[in-house]
C-alpha positions as CSV (number, residue, x, y, z in Angstrom):
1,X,23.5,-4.2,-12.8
2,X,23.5,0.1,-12.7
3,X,22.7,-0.5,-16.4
4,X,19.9,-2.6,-16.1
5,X,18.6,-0.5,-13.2
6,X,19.0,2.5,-15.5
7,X,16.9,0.9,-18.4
8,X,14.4,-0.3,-15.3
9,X,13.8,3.1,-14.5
10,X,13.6,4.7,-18.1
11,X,10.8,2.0,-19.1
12,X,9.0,3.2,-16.4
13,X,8.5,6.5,-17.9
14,X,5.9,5.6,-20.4
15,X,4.4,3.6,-17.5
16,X,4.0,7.0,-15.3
17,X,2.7,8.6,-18.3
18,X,-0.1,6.3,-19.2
19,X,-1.3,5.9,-15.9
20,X,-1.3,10.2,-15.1
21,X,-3.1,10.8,-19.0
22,X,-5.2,7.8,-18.1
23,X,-6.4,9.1,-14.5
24,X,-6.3,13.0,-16.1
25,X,-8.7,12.1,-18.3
26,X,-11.5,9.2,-17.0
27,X,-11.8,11.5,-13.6
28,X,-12.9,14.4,-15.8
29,X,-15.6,12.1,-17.9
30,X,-17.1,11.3,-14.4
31,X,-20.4,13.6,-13.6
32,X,-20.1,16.2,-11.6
33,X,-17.4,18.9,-11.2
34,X,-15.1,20.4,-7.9
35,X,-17.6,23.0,-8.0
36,X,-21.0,21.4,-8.2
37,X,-23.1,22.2,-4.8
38,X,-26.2,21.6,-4.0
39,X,-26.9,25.1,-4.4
40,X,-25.3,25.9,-7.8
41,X,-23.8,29.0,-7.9
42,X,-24.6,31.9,-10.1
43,X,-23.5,31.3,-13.6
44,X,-21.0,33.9,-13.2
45,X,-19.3,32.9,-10.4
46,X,-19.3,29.4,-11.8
47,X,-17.4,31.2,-14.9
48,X,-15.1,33.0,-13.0
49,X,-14.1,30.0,-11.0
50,X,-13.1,27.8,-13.4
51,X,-11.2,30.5,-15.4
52,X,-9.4,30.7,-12.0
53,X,-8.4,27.3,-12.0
54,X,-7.9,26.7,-15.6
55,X,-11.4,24.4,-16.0
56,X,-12.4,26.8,-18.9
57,X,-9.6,25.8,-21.2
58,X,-9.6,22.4,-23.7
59,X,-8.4,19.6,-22.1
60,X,-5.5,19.0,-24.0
61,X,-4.1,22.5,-22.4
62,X,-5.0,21.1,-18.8
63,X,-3.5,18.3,-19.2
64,X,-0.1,19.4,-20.7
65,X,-0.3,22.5,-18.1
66,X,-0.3,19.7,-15.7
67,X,2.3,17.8,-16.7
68,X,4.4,20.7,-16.3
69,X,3.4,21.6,-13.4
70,X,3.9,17.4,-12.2
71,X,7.4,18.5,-14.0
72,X,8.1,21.0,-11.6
73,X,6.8,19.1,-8.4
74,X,3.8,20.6,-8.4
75,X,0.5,18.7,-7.5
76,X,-1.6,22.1,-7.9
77,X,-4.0,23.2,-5.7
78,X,-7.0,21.2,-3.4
79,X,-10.5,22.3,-4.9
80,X,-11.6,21.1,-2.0
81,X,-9.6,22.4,0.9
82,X,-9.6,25.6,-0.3
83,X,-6.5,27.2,1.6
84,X,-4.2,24.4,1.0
85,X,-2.3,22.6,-1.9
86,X,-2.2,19.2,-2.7
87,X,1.3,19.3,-1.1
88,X,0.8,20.5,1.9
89,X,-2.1,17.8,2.2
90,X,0.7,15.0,1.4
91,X,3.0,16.7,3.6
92,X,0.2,16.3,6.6
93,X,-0.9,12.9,5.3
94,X,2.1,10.8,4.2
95,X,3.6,10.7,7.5
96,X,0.4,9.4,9.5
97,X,0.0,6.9,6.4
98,X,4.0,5.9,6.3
99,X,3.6,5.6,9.8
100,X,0.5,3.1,9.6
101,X,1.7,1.4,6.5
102,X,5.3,1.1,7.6
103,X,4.1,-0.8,11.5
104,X,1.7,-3.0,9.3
105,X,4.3,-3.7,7.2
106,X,7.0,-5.1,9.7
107,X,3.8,-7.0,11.7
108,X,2.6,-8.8,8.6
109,X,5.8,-9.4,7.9
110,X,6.5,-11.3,11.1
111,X,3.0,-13.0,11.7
112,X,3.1,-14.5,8.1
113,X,6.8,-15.6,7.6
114,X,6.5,-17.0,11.8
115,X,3.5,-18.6,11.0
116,X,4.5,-19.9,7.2
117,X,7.4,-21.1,8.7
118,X,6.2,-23.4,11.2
119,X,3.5,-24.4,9.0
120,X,6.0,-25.8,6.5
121,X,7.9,-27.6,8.9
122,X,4.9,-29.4,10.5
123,X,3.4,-30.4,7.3
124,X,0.1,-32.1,7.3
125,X,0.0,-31.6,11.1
126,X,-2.0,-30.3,13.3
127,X,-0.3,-26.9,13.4
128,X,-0.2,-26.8,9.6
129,X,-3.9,-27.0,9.7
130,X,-4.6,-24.4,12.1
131,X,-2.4,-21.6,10.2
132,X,-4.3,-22.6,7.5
133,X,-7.4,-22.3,8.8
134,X,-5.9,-18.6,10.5
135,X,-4.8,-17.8,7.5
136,X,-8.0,-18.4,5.1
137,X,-10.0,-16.4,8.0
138,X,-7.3,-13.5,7.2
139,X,-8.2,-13.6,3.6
140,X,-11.6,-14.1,3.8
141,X,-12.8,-11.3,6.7
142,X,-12.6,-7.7,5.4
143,X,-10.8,-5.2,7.7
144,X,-13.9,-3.3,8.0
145,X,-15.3,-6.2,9.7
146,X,-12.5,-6.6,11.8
147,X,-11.7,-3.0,13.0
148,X,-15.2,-2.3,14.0
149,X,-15.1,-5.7,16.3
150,X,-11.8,-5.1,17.5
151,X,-12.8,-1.8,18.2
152,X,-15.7,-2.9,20.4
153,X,-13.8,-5.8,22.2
154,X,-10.3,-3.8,23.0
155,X,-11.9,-0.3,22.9
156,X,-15.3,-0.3,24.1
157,X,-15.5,-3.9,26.0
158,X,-12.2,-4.1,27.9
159,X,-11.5,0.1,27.6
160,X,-8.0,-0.6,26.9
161,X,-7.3,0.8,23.6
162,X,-8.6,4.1,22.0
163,X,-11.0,3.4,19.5
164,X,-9.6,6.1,16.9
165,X,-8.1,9.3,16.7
166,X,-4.4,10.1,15.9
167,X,-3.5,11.0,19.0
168,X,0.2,12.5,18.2
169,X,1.0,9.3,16.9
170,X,0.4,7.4,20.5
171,X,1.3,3.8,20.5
172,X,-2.1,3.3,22.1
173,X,-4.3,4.7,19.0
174,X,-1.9,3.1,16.5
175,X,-2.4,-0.4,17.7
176,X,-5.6,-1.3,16.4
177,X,-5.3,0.0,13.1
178,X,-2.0,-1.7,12.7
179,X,-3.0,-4.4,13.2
180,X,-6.5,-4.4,11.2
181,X,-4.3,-3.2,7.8
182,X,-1.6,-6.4,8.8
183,X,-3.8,-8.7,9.3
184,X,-4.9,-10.0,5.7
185,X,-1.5,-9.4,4.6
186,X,0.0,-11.8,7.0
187,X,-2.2,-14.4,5.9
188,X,-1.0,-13.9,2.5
189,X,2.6,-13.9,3.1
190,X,2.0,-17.1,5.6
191,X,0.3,-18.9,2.7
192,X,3.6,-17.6,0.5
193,X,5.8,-18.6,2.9
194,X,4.3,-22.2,3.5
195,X,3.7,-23.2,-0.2
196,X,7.5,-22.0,-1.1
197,X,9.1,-23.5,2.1
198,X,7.6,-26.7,1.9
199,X,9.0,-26.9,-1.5
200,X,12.3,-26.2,-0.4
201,X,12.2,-28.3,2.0
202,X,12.2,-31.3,-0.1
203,X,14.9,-30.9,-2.5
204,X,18.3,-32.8,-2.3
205,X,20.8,-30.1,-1.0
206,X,18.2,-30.0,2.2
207,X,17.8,-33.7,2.5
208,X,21.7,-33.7,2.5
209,X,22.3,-31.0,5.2
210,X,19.8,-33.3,7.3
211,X,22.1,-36.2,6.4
212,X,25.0,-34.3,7.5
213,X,22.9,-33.9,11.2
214,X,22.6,-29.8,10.5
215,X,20.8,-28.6,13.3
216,X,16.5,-27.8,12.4
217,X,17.8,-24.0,12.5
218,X,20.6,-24.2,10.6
219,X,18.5,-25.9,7.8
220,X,16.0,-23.5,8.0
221,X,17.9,-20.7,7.6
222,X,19.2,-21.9,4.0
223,X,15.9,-23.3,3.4
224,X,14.3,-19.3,3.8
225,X,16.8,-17.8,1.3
226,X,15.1,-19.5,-1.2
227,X,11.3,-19.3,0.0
228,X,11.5,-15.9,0.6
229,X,11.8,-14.9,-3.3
230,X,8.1,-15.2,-3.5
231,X,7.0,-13.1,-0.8
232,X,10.2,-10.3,-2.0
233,X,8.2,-10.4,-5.3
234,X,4.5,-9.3,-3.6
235,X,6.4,-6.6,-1.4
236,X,6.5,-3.6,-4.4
237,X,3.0,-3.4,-4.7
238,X,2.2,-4.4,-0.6
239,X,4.2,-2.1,0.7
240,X,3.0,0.8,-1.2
241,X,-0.4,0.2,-0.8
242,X,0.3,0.2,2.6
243,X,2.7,3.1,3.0
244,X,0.4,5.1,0.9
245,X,-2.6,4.4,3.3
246,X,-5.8,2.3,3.9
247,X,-8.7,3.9,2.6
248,X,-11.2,1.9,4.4
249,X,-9.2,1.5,8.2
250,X,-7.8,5.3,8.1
251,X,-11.7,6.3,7.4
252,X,-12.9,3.7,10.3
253,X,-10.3,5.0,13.1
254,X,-10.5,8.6,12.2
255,X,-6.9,8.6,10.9
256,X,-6.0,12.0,9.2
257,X,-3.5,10.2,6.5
258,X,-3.8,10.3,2.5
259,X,-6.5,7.3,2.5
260,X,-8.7,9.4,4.0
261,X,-8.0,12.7,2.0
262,X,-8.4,10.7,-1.1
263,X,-12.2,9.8,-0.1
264,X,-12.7,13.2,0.4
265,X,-11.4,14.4,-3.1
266,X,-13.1,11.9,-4.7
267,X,-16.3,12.4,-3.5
268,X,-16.0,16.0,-3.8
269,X,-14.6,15.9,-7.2
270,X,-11.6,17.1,-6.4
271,X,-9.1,16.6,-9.1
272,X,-5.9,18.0,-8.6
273,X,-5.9,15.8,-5.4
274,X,-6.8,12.5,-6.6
275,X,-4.7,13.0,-9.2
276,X,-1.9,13.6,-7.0
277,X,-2.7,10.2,-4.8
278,X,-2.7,8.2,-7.9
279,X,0.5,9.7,-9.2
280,X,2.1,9.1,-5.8
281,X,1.1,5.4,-5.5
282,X,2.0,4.8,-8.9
283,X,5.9,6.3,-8.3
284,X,5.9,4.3,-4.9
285,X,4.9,0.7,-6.4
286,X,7.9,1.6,-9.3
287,X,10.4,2.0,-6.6
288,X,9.5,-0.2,-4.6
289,X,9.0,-2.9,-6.9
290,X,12.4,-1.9,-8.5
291,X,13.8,-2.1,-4.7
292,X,12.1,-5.7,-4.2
293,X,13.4,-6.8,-7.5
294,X,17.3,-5.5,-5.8
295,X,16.2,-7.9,-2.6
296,X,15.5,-11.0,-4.4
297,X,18.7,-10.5,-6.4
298,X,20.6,-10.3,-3.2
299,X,18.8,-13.4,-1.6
300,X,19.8,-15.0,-5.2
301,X,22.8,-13.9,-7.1
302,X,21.5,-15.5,-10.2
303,X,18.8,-13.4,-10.7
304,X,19.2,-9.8,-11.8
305,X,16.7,-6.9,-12.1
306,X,14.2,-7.5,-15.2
307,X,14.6,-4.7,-17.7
């Protein structure tokens, strides 16, 4: 198992790579530079600038300079936030962000394995057709359609929830985006959980339990170690993107986490820190899908970590 883990890890090295030259090199063919303004500056401060920050050399010496400096944990500095690196921005942003993603994490994760659950065991009843029909709703409404009604029906209408703002971290503000970024994961892990449960549910070792007069929760409980493998395979990716920060519901609810510095550096062209967002997801989905891959081999010993 430490072997395979081992070879896990060293295949994704080339991985990392592609995805850092790939992102290195398509954000500098967009228009536009960190310094354009909408009054250019004088052609010799323009120079000087990018001699500063090393946008006058060939880009084959950027990007290995970068790589070095990735080497040495270095993420460079913001060209737009002028006074700070890209560090210190993740250092202020990835705890708001692991904070949201984390909460949103452990709520989708109850809604959608409560609600898969009890779909599967009332099949083609009435309850199955209603967490279907929550579900679908989940998948289909974008969260910045829901935030912005659940803002004016908890936040505006009844004035019981702020409607955004960090607020220290207050349970109060971190309601409402929690659950807008849990929502359409729930419904996809209830549709997981239903589809693979159900399944389960009919094969012989089950029907015997039942035969034996196992109690529903007994059978259940062995009937989840097996339906679960499906949703353990979606939490790598899931979980990161989470973790790492909704763009769309960190921008809605004023959240000051990495979604929202991302938007910034993207639309001011800010390379160093975009670059830095995409290298961080892309480390986080590795380990984490290397840690989901570790799950599912506990919840089934006859599957070991892919190499």
């Amino acid at each position: 198992m430490i072997a395979l883990l081992l070879r896990r890890l060293l295949h994704s090295v080339p991985t990392l790579f592609l995805v850092v030259a790939g992102s290195f090199f398509l954000i500098r063919l967009a228009p536009g530079g960190p310094f354009d303004l909408e009054r250019p500056l004088p052609p010799a401060a323009m120079e000087n600038l990018r001699r500063v920050y090393g946008l006058d050399e060939p880009l084959a010496v950027q990007f290995l300079r970068y790589l070095a400096s990735l080497a040495r944990g270095d993420f460079g500095p913001s060209f737009s936030f002028r006074d700070l690196t890209v560090t210190d921005l993740f250092a202020r942003g990835l705890p708001v962000s692991a904070t949201l993603g984390g909460l949103a994490l452990v709520l989708a994760l109850a809604l959608g394995l409560s609600l898969g659950s009890l779909a599967a065991l009332r099949r083609g009843g009435i309850a199955d057709r209603v967490v279907g029909l929550l579900a679908s709703l989940g998948l289909a409404v974008p969260n910045f359609v829901v935030a912005p009604l659940l803002q004016i029906a908890f936040g505006l209408g009844l004035a019981w929830l702020p409607v955004g703002g960090w607020g220290g971290g207050s349970p109060k503000n971190l309601i409402l985006p929690v659950v807008t970024l849990a929502l359409p994961h729930a419904a996809g892990i209830a549709r997981l959980t239903r589809a693979a449960l159900a399944e389960v549910l009919v094969q012989p070792h089950i029907r015997t339990q039942r035969a034996m007069g196992f109690s529903r929760l007994r059978i259940l409980r062995h009937a989840l170690r097996g339906a679960l493998l499906p949703v353990v395979a979606t939490l790598g990716p899931l979980a990161a993107g989470l973790m790492t920060g909704s763009v769309v519901v960190e921008t809605i609810f004023g959240l000051p986490g990495i979604g929202r510095y991302f938007v910034d550096g993207a639309l001011n062209r800010d390379y160093t820190l975009v670059m830095g967002t995409v290298v961080l997801v892309a480390v986080l989905v590795i380990l984490l899908n290397l840690v989901a891959d570790l799950c599912a081999a506990i919840l089934d010993p006859r599957i070991t970590p892919s190499a």
